[in-house]
N, C-alpha and C positions, 0 to 999 in steps of 0.2 A: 138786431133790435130786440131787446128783452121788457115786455111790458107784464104788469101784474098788481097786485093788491100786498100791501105792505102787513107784515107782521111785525111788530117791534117786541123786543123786549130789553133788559136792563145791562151791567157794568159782569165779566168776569165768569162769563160762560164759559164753564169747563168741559170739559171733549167725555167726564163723567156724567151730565146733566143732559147734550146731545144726545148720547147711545149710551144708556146707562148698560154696566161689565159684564150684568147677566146677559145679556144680548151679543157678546162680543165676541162667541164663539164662530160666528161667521164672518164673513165678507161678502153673502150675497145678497144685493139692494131688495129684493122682495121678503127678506128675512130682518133685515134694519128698520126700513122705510117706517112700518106701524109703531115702533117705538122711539123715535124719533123726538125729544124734549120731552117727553111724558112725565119724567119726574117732576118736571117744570111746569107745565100744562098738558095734564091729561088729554085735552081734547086738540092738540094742533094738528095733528095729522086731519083728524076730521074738519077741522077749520081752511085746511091750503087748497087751494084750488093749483090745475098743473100751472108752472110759469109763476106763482105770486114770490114775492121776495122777503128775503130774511134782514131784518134789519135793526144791530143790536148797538150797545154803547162797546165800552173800553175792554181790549184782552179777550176777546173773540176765540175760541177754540184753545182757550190754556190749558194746563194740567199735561199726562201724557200723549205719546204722538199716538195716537188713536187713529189710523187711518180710515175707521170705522166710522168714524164722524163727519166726513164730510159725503162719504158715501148714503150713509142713510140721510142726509138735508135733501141731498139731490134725490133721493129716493121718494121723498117725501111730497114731493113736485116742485120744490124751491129753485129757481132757475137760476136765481145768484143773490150772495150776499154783502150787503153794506154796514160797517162799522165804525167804529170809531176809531180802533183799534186790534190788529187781528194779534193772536203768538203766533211767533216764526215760523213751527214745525206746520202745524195747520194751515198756515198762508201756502206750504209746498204741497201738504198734502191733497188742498182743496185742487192745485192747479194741476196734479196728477190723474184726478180723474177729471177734469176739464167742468170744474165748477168755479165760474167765475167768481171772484171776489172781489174788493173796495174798499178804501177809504175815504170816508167825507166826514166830517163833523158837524160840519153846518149842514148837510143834509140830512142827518141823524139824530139831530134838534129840532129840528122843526116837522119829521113827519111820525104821525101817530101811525097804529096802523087801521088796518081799512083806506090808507089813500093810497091814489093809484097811480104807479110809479112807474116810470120809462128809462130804460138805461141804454145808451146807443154805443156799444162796444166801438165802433168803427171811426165816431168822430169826438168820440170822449167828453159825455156830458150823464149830467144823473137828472131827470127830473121828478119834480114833483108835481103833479098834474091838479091834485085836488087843491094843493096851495098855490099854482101856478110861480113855482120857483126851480131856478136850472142851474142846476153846479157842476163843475169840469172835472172831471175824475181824469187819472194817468191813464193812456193809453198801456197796454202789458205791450213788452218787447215784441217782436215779430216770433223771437221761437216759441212766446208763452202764448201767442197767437195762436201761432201752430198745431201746441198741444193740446189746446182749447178746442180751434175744427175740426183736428182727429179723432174728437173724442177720451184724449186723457192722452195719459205718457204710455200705455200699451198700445194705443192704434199711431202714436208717434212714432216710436222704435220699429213698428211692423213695418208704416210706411217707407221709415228711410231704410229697413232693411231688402223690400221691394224693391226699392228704386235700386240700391247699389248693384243688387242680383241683374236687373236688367240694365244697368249702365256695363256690366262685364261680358253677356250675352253678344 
């Protein structure tokens, strides 16, 4: 269960506007995190409490595959995000470091943010608590599950690499 305070913003967020390129020389979340949509709003990092959610309209993480960018959301304390629409490269990217993602429309209509938003991974529903409305989001596959409790696709690969080592033992 993923509960938090809703962020909203608008249509065509590019994975430049996430982690703007001066920043891009890393990949590590304590070096992304504080720039994190700045070009967009200066003050969101100061704004997110850990756990709140990101919640934008159409084409979500366009532009290049920035792997950068879903690293520094989740760095940011954004527990997961909802759109209207995500691009492809970023929907994989997001799900490698085990930041869940969404589609709702009608959920993405009707919350501003500041309301306070429940999303229950396990039985597949998105609510909205301040409007008092509850929409059914896709359950992810069992292996994007997987790579989601692991912790991303590195604590995935370890573990099934663990396992095989002590299934040969």
């Amino acid at each position: 269960m993923i509960t938090g305070k809703a962020h909203k913003y608008g249509d065509n967020i590019d994975t430049d506007v996430i982690i703007p390129a001066r920043y891009c020389t890393s990949f590590h979340i304590e070096e992304l995190a504080p720039h994190c949509l700045e070009d967009l709003d200066p003050d969101f990092v100061k704004k997110v409490s850990e756990g709140d959610i990101l919640v934008t309209g159409e084409n979500f993480g366009c532009g290049s595959s920035r792997e950068n960018a879903p690293i520094a959301i989740k760095g940011a304390g954004i527990s997961c995000v909802v759109a209207k629409s995500f691009a492809r490269i970023f929907y994989r990217n997001a799900i490698n470091i085990a930041l869940p993602i969404f589609e709702n429309r009608e959920f993405v209509d009707i919350t501003d943010t500041g309301d306070w938003i429940k999303v229950d991974l396990k039985k597949g529903f998105i609510e909205n608590e301040t409007k008092g409305k509850r929409f059914k989001i896709s359950l992810f596959p069992d292996i994007i599950q997987e790579i989601i409790e692991c912790g991303g696709m590195i604590g995935f690969v370890k573990k099934r690499i663990e396992a095989k080592r002590k299934s040969k033992e």
